[in-house]
MARVEX-762598 format. One record per atom (N, C-alpha, C, CB): x, z, y. Coordinates in pm, whole numbers, plus 50000, padded with zeros to 5 digits. Atoms other than C-alpha are relative to their C-alpha. Glycine has a CB too. Layout:
<atoms>
XZY/...
</atoms>
This chain:
<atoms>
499204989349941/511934672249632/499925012749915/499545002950143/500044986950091/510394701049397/500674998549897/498755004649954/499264998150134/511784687049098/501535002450015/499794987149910/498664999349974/515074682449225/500455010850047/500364991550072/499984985849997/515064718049356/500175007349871/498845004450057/500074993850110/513954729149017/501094999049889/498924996749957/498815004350087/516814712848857/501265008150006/500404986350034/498904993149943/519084733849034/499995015349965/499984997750151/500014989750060/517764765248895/501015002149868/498735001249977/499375003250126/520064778448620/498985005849874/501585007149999/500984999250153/518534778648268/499845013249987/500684994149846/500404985950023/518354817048271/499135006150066/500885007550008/500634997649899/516274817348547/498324998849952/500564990550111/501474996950020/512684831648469/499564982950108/499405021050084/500565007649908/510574795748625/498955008150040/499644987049958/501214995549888/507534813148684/500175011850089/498685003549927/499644993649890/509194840148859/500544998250111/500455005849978/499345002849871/510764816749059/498834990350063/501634992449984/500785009049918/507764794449157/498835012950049/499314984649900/500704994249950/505744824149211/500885011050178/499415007349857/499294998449848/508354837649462/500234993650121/500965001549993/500455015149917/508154804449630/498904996550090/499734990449911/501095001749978/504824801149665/499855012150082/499244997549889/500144990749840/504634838249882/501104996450089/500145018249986/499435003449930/507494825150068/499394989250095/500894998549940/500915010149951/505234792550126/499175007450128/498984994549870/501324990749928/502364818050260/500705007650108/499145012549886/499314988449908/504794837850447/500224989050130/501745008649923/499695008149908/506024810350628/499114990950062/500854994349961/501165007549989/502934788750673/499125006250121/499254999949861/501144992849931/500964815650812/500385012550101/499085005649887/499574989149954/501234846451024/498355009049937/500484998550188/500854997750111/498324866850830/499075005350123/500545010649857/501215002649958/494524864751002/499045011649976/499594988349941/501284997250046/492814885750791/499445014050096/500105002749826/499964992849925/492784917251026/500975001950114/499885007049941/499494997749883/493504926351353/500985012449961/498875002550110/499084990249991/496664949951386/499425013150099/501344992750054/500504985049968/495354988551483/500945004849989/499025007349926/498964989650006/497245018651539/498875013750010/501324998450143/500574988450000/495765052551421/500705009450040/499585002849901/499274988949948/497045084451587/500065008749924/499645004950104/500274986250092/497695115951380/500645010050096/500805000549829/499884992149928/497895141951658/501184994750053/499895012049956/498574998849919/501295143551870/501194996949905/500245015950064/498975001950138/502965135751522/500964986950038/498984996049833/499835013750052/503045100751445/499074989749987/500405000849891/501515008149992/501375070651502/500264991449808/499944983250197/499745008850111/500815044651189/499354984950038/499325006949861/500625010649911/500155006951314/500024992849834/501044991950168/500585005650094/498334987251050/500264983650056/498445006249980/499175014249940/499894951751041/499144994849859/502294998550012/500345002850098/498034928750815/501124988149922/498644997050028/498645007050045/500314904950558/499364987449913/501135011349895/500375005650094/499434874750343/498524999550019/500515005649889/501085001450016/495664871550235/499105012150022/499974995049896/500894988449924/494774907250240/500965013649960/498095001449930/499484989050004/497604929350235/500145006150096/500865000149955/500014991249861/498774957750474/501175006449966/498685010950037/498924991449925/501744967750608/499475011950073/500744991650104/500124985149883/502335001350793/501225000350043/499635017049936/499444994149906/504105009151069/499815012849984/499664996050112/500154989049947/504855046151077/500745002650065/499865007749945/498864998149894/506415055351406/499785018050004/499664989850182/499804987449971/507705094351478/499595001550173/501585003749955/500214996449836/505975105051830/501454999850087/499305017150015/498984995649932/508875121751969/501304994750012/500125009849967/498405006350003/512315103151879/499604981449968/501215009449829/500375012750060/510325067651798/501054993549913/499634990950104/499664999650097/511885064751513/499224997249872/500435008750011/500755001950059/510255043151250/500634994049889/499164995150059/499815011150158/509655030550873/499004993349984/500145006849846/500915009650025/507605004550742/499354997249821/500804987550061/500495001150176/505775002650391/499914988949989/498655006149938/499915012350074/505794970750170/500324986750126/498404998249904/500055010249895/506814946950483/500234984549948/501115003750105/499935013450076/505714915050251/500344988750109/498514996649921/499545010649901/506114893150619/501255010950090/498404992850115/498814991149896/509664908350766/499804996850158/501794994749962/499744999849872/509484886951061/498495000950067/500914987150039/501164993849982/505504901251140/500675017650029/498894996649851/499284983549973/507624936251107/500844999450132/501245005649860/499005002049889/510474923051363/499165002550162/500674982649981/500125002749883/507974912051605/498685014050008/499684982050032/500664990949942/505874946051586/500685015250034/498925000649922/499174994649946/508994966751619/500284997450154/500884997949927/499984998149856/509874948051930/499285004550083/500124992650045/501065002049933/506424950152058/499865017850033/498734990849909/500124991549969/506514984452015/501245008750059/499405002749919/498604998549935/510274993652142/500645009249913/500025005350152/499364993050092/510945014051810/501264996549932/499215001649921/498525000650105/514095022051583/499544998749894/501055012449985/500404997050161/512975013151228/501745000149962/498784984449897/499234995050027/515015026651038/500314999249826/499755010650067/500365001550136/513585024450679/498654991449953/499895013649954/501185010550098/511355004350408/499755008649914/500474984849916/500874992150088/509295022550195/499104991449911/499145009250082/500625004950086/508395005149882/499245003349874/500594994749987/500814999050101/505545012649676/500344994049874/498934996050037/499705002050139/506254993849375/500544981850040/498365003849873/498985012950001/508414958949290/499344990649977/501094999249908/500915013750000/505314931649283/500234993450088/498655000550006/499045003749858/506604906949525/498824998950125/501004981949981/501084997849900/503304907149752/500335017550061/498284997649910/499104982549909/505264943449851/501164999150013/500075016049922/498415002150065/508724936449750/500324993650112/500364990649846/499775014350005/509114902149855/500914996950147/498404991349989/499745000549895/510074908450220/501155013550014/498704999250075/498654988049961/512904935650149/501334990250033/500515012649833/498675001550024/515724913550101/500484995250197/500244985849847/500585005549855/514574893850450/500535013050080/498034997050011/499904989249963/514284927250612/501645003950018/499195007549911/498544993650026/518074936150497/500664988850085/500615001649819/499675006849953/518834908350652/500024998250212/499404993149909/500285005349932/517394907350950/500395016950112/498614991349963/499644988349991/517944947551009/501205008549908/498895004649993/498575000050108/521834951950850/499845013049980/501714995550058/499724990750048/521484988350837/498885009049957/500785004350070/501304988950050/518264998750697/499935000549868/498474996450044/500514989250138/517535022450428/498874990249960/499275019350043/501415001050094/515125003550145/499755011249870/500034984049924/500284993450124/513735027349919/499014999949915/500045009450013/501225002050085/511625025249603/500365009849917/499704986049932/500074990150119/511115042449274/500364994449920/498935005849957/499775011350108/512165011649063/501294987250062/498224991649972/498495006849987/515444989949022/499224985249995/501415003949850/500685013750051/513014958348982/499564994050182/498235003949861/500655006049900/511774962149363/501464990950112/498985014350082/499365007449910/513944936049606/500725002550074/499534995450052/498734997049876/517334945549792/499875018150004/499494990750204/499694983150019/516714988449684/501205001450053/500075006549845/498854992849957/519655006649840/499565013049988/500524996750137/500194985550038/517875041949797/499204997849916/499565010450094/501034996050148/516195048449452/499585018350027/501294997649802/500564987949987/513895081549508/499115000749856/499135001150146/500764992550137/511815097449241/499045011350058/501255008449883/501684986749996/508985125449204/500645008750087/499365011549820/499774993149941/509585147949455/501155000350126/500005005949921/498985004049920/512135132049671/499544996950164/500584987449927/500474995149847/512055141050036/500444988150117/500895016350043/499355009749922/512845114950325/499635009450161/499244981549972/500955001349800/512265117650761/500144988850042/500665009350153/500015011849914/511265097550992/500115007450118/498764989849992/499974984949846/512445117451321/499585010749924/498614999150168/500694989950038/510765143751301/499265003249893/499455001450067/500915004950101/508275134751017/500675001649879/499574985950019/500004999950072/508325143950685/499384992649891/500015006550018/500555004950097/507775124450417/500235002949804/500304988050048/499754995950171/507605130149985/499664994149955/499635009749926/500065013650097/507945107249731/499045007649893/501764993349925/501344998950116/504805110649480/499944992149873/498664995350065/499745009350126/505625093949145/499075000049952/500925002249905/501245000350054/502285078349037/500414984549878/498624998150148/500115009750150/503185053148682/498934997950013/500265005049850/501595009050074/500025030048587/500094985450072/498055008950059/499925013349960/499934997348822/501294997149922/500024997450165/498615000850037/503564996848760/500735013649955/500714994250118/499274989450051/505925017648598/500905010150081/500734994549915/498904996349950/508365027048855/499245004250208/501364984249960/500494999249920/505435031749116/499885014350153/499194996649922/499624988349914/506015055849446/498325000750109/501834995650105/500704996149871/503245069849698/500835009950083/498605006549969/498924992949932/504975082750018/498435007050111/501634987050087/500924986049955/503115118050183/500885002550123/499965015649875/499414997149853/503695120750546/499395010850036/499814989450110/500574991949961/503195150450697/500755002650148/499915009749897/499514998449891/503105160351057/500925010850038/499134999950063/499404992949946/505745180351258/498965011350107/500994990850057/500574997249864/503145187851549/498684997449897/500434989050164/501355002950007/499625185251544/499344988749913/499694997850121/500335013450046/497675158751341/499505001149860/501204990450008/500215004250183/496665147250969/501174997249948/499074986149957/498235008950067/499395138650737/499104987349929/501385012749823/500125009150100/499055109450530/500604993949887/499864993850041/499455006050136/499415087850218/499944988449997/499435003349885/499945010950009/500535054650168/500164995449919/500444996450049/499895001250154/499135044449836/500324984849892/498615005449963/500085011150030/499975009749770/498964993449885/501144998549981/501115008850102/498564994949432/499455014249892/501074983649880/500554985750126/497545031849281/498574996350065/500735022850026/500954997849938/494885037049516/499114997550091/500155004450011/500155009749900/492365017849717/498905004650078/499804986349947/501214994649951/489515024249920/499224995349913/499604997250133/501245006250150/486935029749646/500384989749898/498564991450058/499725005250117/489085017449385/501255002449955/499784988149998/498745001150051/492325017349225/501114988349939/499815006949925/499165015550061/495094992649053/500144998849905/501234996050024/500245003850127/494924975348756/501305007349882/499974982750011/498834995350030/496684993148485/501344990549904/499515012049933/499205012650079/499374964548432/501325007049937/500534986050119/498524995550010/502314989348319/499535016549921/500985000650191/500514988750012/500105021948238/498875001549911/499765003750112/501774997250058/497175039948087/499005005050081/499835010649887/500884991949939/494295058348152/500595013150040/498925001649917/499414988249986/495905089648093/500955002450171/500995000349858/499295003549917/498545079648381/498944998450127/500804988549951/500505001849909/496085070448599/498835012250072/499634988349966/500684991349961/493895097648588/500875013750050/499085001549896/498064990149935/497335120048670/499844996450144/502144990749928/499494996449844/497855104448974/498964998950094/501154990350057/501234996449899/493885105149098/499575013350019/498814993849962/500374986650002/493185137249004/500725012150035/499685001749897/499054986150034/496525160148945/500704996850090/500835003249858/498925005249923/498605140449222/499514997850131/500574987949943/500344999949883/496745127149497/498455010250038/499954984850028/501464992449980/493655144049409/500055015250107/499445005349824/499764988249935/494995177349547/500904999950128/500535008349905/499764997349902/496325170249856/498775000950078/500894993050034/501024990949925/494415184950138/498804987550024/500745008150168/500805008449971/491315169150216/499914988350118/499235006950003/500195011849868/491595151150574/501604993049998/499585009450193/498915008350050/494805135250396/499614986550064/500124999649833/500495019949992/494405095050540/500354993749902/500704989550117/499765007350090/494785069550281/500224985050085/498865001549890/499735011350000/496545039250312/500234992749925/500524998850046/499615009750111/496185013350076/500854987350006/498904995849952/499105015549954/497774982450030/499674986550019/500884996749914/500355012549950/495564956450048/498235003050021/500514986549882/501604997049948/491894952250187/499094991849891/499644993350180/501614993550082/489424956249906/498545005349962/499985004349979/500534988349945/487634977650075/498134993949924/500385001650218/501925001150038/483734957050018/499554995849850/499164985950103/499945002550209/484584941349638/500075015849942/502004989449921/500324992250118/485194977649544/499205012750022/501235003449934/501135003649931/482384988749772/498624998849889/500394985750078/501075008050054/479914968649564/500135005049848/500204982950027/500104992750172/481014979849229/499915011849971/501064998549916/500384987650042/480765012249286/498645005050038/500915008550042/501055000849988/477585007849379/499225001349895/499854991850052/500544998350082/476734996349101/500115006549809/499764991050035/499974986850105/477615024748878/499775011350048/501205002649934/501094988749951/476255046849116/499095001350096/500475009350028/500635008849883/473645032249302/499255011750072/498894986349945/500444988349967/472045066249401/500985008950105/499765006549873/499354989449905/475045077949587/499834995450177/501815000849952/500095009149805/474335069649985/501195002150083/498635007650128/498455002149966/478285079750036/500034986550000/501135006349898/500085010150040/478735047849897/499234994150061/499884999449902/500585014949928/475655027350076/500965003150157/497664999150028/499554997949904/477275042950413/501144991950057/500165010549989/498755003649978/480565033350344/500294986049982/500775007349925/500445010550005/479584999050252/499464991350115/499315001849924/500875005449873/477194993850575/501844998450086/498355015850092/498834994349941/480825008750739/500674984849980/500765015249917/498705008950007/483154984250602/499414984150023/500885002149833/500935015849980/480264948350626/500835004250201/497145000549957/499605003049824/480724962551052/501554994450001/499975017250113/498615003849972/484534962951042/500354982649977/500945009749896/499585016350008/485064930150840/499144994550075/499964992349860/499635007449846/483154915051099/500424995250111/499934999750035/499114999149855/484814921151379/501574998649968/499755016250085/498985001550051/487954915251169/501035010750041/500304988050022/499494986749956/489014950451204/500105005049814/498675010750134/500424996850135/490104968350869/499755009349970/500564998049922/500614988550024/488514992250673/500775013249976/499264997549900/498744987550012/491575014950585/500135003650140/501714994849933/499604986550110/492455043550631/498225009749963/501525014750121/501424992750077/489865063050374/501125022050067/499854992649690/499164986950093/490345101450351/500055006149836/499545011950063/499664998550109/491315118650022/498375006149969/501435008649983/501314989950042/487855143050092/498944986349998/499495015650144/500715005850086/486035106250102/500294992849893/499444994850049/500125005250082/487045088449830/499995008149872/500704991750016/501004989350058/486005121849635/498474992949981/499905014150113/501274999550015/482795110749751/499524988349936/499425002250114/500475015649997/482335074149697/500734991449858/500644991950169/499305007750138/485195063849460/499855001249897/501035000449976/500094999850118/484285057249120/501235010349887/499984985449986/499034995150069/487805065249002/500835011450004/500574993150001/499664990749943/488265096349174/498835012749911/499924996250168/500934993150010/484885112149032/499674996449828/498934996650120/500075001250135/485365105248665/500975009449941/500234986449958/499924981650037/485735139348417/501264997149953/498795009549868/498764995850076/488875127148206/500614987549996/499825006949854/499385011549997/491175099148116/499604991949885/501355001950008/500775007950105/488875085047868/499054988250109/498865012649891/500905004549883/486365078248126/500474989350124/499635013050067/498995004349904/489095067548384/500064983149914/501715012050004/499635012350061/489965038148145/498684990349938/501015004349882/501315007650052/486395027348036/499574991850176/498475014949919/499965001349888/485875025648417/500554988250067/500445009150028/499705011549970/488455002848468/499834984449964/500775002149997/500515010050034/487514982348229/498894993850022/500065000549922/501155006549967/484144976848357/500114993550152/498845010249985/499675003849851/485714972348719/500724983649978/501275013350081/498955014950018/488314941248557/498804992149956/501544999749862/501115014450018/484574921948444/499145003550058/499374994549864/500904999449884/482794931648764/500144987250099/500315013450080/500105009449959/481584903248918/499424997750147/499524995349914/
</atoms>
């Protein structure tokens, strides 16, 4: 049956882009994703954000607007996991918010367009899946009430977006950093440098306010945990946040959301002087074992 499928591809057709699209389709459909329980954090009278887990260890977000429930959704790699936490919650999504075009984020836009005919997808890159809004550095969106700003962070990928919510009302704002930024770690630089990367830890996200939330994109949280351990085994941020995240994955609860003032404290890649350092860093993180 596969070959005869495969036959049907036309000869211009990247194969391993098409068996690797396959294969998360496999996972998508196979599974409804285990690895954490779905949470909802409050940010005052604002906006809630419901943490949906996806695949092996990614994370969706739900961000709903308090007042007009009115919602978007970041990387929704399982659409119909998005469908059934829209209904559940009786919201209007409205938009997709795509961090960058790897299909473990992507992969579930076109689905999505499908399944919701009139929603806004937006990314930073013509590469990510069913785009209809292309935003850039500084590009403003709402959600109801809710403000959000597009943060152009290059290095995982080239065409990479973090989206900056900030409240109307009362609350924290937040950041939804897909493959830049992780709890106590960052993303490989498959498209970038050091230079780039130390931009968008230091000069980009570094300076938003401190009780900023962080939302990453996939749960990491004790692999990068452990390595920053051991390059700074003296810091007890770090053993804390470690003891922290062993409770959660127990109870299959996840460790996101960090704030911006801790992963100051704990993250390796946050607390390194320049973009020399930044890139030696990573390299000791890609043969950490």
């Amino acid at each position: 049956m596969l070959s005869s499928a495969l036959s049907k591809i036309p000869d211009y057709y990247n194969g391993a882009v098409f068996l690797t699209k396959v294969f998360f389709r496999y996972k998508v459909f196979r599974m409804a994703s285990t690895h954490s329980k779905p949470t909802v954090e409050k940010h005052g009278d604002s906006f809630t954000v419901t943490i949906l887990p996806a695949l092996e260890d990614n994370f969706m977000y739900l961000i709903t607007d308090t007042a007009t429930k009115e919602a978007a959704v970041v990387d929704p790699a399982d659409a119909d996991g998005v469908r059934q936490a829209v209904e559940q919650n009786k919201v209007q999504l409205r938009t997709v918010l795509t961090t960058h075009h790897h299909w473990d984020h992507a992969g579930g836009n076109k689905k999505m367009a499908e399944l919701f005919p009139d929603i806004k997808i937006v990314s930073g890159d013509k590469r990510a899946e069913a785009t209809n809004h292309l935003v850039e550095d500084g590009s403003a969106l709402h959600i109801g009430n809710t403000t959000v700003k597009c943060l152009f962070t290059p290095c995982h990928t080239s065409g990479h977006i973090c989206y900056y919510v900030t409240p109307s009302g009362s609350g924290e704002p937040a950041v939804f950093t897909g493959d830049t930024l992780f709890l106590a770690g960052c993303g490989k630089f498959f498209e970038g440098t050091g230079d780039e990367m130390y931009d968008n830890l230091v000069h980009k996200l570094g300076r938003l306010p401190a009780e900023t939330k962080v939302y990453c994109g996939h749960e990491y949280s004790i692999q990068n945990l452990k390595f920053a351990a051991s390059v700074d085994s003296n810091n007890t941020h770090v053993q804390d946040k470690l003891a922290y995240a062993q409770e959660r994955r127990n109870e299959g609860l996840p460790v996101p959301p960090s704030t911006i003032a801790e992963e100051k404290q704990y993250n390796p890649f946050m607390r390194v002087n320049d973009a020399k350092a930044m890139a030696v860093m990573r390299e000791r993180k890609n043969n950490f074992k």
